[in-house]
C-alpha positions as CSV (number, residue, x, y, z in Angstrom):
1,X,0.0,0.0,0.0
2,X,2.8,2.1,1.1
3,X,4.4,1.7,-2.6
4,X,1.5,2.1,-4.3
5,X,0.9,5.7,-2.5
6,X,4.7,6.8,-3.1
7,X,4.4,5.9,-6.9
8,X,0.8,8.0,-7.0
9,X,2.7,11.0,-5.3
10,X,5.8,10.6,-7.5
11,X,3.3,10.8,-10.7
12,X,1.2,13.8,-9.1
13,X,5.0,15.4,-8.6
14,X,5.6,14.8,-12.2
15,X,2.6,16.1,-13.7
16,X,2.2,19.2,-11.9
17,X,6.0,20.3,-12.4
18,X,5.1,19.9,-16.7
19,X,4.1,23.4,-17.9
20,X,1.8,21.6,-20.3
21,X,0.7,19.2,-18.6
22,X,-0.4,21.2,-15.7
23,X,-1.9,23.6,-18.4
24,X,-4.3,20.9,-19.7
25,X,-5.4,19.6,-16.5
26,X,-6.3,23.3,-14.7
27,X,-8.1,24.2,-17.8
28,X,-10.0,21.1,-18.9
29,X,-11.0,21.1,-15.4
30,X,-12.6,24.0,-15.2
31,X,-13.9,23.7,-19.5
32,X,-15.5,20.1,-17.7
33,X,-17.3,22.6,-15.0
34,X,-18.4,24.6,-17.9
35,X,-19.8,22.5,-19.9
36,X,-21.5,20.2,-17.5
37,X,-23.2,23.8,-16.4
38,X,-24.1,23.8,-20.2
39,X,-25.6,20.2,-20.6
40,X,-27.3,20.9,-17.4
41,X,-29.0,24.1,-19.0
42,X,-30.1,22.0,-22.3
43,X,-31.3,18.9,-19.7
44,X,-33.9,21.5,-18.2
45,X,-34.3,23.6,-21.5
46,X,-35.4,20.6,-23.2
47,X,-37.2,19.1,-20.7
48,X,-39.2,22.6,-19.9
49,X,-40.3,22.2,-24.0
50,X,-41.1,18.4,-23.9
51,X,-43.3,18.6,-20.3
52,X,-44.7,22.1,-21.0
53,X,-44.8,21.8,-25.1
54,X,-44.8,18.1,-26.2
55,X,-42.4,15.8,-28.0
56,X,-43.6,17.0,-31.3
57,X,-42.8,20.9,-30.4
58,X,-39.4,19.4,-29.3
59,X,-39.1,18.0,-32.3
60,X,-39.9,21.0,-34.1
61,X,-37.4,22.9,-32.2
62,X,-34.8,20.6,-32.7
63,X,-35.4,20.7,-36.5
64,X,-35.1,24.6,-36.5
65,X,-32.1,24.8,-34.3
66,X,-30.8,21.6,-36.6
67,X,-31.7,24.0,-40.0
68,X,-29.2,27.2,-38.7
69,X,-26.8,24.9,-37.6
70,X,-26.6,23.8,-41.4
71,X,-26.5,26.8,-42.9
72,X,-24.0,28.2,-40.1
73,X,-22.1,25.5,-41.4
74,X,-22.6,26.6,-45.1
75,X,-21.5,30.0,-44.5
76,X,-18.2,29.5,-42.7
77,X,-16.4,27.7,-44.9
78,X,-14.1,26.1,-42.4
79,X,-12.8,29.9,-41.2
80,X,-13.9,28.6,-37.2
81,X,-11.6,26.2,-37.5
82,X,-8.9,27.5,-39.3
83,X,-9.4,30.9,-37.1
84,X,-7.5,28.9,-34.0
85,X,-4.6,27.4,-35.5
86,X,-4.1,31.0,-37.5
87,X,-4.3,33.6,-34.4
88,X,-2.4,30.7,-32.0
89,X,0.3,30.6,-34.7
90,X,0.5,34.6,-35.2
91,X,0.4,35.2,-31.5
92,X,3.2,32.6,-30.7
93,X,5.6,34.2,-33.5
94,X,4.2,38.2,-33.1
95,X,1.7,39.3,-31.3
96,X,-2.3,39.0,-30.5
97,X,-2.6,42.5,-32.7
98,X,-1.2,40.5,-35.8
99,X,-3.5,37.8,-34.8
100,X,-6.7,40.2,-34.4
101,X,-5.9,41.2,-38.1
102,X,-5.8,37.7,-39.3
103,X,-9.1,37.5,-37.4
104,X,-10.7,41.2,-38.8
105,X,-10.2,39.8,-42.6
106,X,-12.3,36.6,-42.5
107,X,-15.0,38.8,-40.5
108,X,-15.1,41.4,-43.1
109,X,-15.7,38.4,-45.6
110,X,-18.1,36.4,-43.3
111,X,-20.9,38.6,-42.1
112,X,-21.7,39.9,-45.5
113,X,-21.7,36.3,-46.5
114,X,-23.7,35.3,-44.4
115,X,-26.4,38.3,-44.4
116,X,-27.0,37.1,-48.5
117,X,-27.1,33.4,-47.0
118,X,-29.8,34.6,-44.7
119,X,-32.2,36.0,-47.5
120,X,-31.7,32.6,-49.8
121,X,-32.6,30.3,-46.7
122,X,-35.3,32.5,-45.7
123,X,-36.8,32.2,-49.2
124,X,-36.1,28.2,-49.4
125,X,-37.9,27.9,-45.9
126,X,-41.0,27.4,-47.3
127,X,-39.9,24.3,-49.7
128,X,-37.5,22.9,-47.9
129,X,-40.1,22.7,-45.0
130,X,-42.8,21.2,-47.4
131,X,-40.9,19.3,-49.8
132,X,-38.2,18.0,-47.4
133,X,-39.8,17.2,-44.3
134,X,-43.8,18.0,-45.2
135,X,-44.4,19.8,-42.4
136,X,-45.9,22.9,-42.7
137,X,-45.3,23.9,-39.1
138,X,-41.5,23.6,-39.9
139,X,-41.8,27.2,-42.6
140,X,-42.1,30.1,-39.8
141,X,-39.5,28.7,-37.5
142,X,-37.4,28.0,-40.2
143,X,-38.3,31.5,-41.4
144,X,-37.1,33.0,-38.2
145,X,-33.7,31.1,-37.2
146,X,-32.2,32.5,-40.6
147,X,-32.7,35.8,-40.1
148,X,-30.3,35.2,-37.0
149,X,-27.7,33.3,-39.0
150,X,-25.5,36.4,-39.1
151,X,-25.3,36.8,-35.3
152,X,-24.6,32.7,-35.1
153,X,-21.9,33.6,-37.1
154,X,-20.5,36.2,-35.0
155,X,-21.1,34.1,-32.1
156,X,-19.1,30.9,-33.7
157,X,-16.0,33.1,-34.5
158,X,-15.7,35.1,-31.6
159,X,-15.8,32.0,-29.2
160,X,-12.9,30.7,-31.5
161,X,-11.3,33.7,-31.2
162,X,-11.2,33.2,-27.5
163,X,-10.3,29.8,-27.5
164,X,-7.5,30.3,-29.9
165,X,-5.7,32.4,-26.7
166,X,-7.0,30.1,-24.4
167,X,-10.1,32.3,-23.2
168,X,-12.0,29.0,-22.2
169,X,-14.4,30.3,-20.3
170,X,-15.4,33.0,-22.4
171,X,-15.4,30.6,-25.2
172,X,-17.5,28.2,-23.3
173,X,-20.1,31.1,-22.8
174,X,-20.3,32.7,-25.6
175,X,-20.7,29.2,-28.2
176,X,-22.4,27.5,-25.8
177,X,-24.1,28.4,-22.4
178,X,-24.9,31.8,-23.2
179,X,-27.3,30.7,-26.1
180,X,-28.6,27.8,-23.7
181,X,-28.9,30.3,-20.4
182,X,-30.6,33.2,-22.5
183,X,-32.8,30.7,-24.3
184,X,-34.1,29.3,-20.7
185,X,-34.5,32.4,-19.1
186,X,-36.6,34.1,-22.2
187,X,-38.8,31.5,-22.7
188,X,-39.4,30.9,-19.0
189,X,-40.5,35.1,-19.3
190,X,-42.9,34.0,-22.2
191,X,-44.8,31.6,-19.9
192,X,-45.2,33.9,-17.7
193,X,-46.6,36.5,-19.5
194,X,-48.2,35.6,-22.4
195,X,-50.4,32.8,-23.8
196,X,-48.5,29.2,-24.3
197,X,-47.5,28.9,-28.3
198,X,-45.0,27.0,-29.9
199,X,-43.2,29.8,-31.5
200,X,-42.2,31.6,-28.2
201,X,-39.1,28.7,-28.2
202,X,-38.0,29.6,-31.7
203,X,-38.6,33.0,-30.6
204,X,-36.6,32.9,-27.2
205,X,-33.8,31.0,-29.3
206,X,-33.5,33.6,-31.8
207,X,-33.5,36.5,-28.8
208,X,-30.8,34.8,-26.7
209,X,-28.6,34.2,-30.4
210,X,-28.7,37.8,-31.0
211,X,-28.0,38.8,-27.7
212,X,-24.9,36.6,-26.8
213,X,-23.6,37.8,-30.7
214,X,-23.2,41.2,-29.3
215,X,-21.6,40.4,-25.8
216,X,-18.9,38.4,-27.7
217,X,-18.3,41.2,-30.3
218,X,-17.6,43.7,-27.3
219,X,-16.0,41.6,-25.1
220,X,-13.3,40.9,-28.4
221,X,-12.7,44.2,-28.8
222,X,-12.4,45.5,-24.9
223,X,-9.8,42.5,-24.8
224,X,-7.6,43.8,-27.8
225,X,-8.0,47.0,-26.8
226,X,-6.5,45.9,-23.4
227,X,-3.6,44.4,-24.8
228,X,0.0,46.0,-24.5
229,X,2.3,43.4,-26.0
230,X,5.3,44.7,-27.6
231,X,4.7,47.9,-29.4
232,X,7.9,48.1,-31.0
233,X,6.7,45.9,-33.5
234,X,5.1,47.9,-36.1
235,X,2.3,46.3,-37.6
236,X,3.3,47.8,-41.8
237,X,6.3,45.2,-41.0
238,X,4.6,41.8,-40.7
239,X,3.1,40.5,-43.8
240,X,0.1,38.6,-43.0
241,X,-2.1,35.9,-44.9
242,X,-4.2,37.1,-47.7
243,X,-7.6,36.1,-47.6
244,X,-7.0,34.0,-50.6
245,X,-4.4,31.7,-48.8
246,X,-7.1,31.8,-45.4
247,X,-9.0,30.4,-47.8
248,X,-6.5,27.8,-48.9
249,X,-6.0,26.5,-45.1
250,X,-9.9,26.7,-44.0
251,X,-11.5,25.1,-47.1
252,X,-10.4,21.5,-46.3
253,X,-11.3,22.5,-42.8
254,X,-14.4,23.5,-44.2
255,X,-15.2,20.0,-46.0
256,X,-13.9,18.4,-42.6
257,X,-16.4,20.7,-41.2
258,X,-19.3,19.5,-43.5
259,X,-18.8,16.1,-43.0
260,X,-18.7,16.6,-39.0
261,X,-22.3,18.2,-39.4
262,X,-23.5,14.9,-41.9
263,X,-22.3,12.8,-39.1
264,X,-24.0,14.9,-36.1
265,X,-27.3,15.9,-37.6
266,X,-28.1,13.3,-40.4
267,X,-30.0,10.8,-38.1
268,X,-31.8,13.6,-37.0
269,X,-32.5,15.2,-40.8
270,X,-33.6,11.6,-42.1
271,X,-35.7,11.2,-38.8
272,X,-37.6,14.5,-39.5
273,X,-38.0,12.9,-43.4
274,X,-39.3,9.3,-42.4
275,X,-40.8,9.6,-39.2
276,X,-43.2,12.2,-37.3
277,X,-41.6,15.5,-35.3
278,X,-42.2,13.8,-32.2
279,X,-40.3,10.7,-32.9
280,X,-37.8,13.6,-33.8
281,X,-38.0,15.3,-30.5
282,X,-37.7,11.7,-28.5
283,X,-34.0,10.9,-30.7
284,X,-32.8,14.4,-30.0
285,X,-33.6,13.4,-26.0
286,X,-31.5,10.2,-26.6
287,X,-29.1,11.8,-28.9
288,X,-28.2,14.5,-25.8
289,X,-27.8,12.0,-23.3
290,X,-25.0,10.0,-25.4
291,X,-23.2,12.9,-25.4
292,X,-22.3,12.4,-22.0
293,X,-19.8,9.6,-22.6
294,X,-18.0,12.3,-24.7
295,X,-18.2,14.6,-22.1
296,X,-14.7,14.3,-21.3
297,X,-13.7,14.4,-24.6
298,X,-15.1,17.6,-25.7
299,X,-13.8,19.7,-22.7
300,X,-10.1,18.5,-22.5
301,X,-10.4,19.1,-26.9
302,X,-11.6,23.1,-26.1
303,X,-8.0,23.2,-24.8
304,X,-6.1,20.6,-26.5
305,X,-6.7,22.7,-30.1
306,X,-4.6,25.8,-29.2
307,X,-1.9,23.5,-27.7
308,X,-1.6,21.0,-30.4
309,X,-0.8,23.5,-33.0
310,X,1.7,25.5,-30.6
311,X,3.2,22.3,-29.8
312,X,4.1,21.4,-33.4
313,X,4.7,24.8,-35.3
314,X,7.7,25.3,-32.9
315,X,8.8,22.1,-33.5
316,X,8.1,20.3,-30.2
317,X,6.9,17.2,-31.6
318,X,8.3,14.5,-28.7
319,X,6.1,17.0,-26.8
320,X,3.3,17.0,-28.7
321,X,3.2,13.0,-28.1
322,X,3.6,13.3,-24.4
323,X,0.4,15.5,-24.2
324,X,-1.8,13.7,-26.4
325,X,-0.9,10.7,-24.6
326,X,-1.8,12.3,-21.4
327,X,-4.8,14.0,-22.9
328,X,-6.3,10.6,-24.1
329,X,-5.3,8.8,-20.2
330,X,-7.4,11.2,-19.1
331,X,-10.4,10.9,-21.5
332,X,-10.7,7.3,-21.3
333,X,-10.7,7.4,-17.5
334,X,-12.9,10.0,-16.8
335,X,-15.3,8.4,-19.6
336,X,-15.8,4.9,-18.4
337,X,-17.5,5.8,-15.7
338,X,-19.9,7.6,-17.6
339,X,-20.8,5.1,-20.1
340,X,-21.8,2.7,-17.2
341,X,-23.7,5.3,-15.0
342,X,-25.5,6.6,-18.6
343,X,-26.3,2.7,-19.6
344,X,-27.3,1.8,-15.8
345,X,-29.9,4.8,-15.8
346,X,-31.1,4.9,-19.0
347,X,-34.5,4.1,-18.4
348,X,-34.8,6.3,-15.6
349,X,-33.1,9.3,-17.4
350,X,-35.2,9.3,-20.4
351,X,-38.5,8.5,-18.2
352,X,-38.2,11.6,-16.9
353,X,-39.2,13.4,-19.6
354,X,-42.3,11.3,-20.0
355,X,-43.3,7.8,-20.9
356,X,-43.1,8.2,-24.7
357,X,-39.5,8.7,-24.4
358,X,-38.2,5.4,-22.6
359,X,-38.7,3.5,-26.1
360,X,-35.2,5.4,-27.1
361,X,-33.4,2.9,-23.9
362,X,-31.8,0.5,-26.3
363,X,-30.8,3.7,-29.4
364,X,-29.3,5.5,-26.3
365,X,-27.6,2.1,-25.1
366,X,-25.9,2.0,-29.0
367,X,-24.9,5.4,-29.2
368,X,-23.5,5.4,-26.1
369,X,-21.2,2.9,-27.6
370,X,-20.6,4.7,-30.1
371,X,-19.5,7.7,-28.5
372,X,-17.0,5.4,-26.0
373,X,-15.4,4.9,-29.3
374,X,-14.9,8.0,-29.9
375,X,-13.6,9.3,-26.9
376,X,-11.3,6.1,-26.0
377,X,-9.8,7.3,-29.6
378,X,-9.2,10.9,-28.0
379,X,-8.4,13.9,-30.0
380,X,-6.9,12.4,-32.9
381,X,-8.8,14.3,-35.6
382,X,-8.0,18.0,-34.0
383,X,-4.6,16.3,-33.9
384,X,-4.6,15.9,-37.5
385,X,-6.3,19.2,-38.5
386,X,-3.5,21.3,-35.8
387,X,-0.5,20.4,-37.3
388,X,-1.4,20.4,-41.1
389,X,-2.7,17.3,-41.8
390,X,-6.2,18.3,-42.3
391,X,-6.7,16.8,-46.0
392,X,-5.6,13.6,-43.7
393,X,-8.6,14.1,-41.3
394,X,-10.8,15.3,-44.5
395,X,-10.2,11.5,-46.1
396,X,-11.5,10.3,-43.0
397,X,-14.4,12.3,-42.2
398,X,-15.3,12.0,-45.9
399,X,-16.1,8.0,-45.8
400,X,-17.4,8.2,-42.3
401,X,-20.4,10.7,-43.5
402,X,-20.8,9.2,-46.4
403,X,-21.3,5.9,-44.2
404,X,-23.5,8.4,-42.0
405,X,-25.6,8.8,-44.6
406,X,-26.3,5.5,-46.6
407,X,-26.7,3.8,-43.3
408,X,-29.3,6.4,-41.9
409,X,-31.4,6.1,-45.2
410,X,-31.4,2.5,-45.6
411,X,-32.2,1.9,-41.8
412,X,-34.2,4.8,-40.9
413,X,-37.7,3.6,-43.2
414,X,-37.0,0.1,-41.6
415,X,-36.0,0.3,-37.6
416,X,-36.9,4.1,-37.3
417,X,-34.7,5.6,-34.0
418,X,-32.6,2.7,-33.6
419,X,-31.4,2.6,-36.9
420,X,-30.5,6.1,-36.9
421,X,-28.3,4.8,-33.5
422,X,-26.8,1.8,-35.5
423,X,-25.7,4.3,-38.3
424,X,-24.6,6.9,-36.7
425,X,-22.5,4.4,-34.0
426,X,-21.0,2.8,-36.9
427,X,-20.0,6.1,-38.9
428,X,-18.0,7.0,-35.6
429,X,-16.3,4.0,-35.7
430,X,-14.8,4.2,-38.8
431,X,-14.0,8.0,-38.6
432,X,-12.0,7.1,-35.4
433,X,-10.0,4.2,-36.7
434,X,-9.2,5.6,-39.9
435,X,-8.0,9.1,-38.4
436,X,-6.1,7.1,-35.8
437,X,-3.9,5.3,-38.4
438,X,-3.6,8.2,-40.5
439,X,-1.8,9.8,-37.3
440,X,0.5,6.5,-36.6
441,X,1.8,6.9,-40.1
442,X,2.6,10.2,-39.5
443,X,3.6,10.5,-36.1
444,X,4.3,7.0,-35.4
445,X,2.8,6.3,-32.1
446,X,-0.7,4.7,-31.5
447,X,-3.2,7.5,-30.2
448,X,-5.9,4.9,-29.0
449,X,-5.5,4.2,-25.2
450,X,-5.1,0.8,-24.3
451,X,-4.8,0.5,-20.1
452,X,-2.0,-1.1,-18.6
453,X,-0.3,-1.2,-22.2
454,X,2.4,0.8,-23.2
């Protein structure tokens, strides 16, 4: 016992004295904090709609929110990706003012983009609502989420921004719980004060959008404006990236980015095509809760992005091993745990949103599996996309939508929710395993953590 505590105090020694490693376990400790907070707002969010509003209102509100996410995706051509590896790399070698212009040229080409994107998806609303999913319910909310598309924009970019110079929190808030919080709070004022409808949650989404949009924008700016890094450096004598070669580095990001939005949000999509907006609204319930086993995953990877790509672009590559190997001990342990809680409860978790929704146990049971995959694999794709290798991660996202998608519409018309589960389980499996030998070929080390095997 006595050796066993001296080798655990040794290893605590060891990690805490590592500048990186230390790094990555104060701030995915406090990005796991923040984005527990955040499930726990979508938990009550979506539970205030399903008890107060019904499955099928869920399931309507899951299609709009589905729809803006699509275009958002459209629109940014890879840019919120690209944006963190470009302002990490321009702080490193200059400063955060060269980064902030780096930053200021894909605005200036992104919010007019995505203003003309708004007025085409407002106009296709109407068809893509009947033709698509014939639901004619689906037109105003679809309507009303693109007329926000250009504050999602500005919302996805600035939390980049932040998370580039390792602003987690604010990054945190302003992509996630400040959309979820504003959302909750709004609607809960519409109850309140004004008859129940079902367009009060589109409404409230569209509201809390706009409003975080504008807190990020100002909070960018007061934080440039507050920086005093070397002014010796005038800013006529650094040559920055054109938009043109942006464009060069964010494009396969973009298709990576495409492919990542086939594999999150084609179940639901073919759902909303074969099956009635409430079976919709019960998948995105089970969908959520699978999301815990990533949990880990997705809050060590808000801070693993930034450090990945400083890691390599000075040339630190034995160091860039260490912490991924670190990165992914820590996923796999702190995801475990999760899978069996999330499996154990699963009928008790889902029943409490109502009866209806404890037929998604065994769906929830596969995609749970699914996303163990995925975070036993840890963060080999932002690994690949980091340290430019993102026509790598590209490849592999490419078959693993395209597996997404034939699997979802052969399975979908036959076993309804729990083929979308099946399809979307299987797709993460094969993104994972081809991304992860991609990265042994180039890095030659095995990324997937095996316990007790070095």
């Amino acid at each position: 016992m006595r050796v066993f505590q001296l080798k655990f105090e040794s290893k605590i020694r060891y990690f805490t004295k590592n500048k990186d490693y230390l790094e990555l376990l104060k701030g995915s400790s406090m990005t796991f904090i923040l984005r527990l907070l955040s499930f726990i707002l979508l938990y009550v969010l979506n539970f205030m709609i399903a008890k107060v509003y019904g499955a099928e209102a869920l399931g309507i509100y899951t299609l709009s929110f589905t729809f803006i996410t699509i275009c958002l995706t459209l629109v940014l051509l890879g840019t919120d990706t690209a944006i963190i590896r470009l302002i990490t790399e321009y702080r490193s070698q200059y400063s955060l003012k060269q980064a902030n212009i780096i930053f200021t040229k894909v605005m200036r080409l992104l919010l007019p983009l995505s203003v003309l994107c708004s007025v085409i998806f407002f106009i296709l609303a109407e068809p893509i609502a009947i033709l698509v999913f014939q639901e004619q319910l689906l037109i105003q909310p679809f309507r009303i989420v693109s007329i926000v598309l250009p504050f999602m924009v500005m919302t996805r970019m600035y939390s980049k921004a932040f998370r580039a110079i390792k602003s987690i929190t604010k990054s945190i808030y302003f992509e996630i719980i400040g959309i979820r919080f504003g959302n909750l709070i709004i609607l809960v004022f519409f109850l309140l004060l004004l008859n129940k409808n079902i367009m009060h949650i589109i409404y409230a989404l569209s509201i809390a959008i706009t409003i975080t949009a504008f807190m990020s924008m100002f909070s960018w700016h007061k934080y440039i404006q507050k920086d005093v890094e070397d002014q010796k450096l005038l800013l006529n004598q650094i040559e920055t990236k054109s938009l043109k070669e942006i464009l060069q580095i964010s494009i396969p990001m973009y298709l990576t980015s495409a492919m990542t939005l086939i594999l999150n949000w084609t179940d639901v999509v073919i759902l909303g095509v074969f099956q009635s907006t409430s079976t919709v609204g019960v998948y995105s319930i089970v969908l959520k809760l699978s999301l815990l086993i990533s949990f880990s995953l997705s809050s060590i990877n808000m801070i693993i992005l930034p450090k990945f790509s400083e890691l390599y672009w000075e040339g630190r590559k034995h160091d860039l091993i260490k912490i991924f190997r670190f990165s992914s001990r820590l996923i796999f342990w702190t995801s475990i745990p999760l899978l069996f809680i999330t499996i154990l409860f699963a009928p008790v978790l889902l029943g409490i949103f109502g009866d209806v929704y404890v037929e998604g146990v065994i769906p929830l049971i596969i995609l749970c599996i699914g996303q163990c995959i995925n975070a036993c694999a840890g963060s080999v794709m932002n690994l690949l996309n980091m340290t430019g290798n993102e026509k790598l991660a590209r490849n592999a996202i490419v078959i693993s939508a395209a597996t997404n998608v034939l699997g979802n519409l052969i399975l979908i018309p036959i076993f309804g929710m729990l083929g979308a589960a099946v399809a979307t389980s299987l797709s993460i499996i094969i993104r994972e395993i081809m991304a992860s030998i991609y990265a042994y070929k180039k890095f030659r080390f095995r990324t997937w953590y095996i316990p007790f095997v070095k």
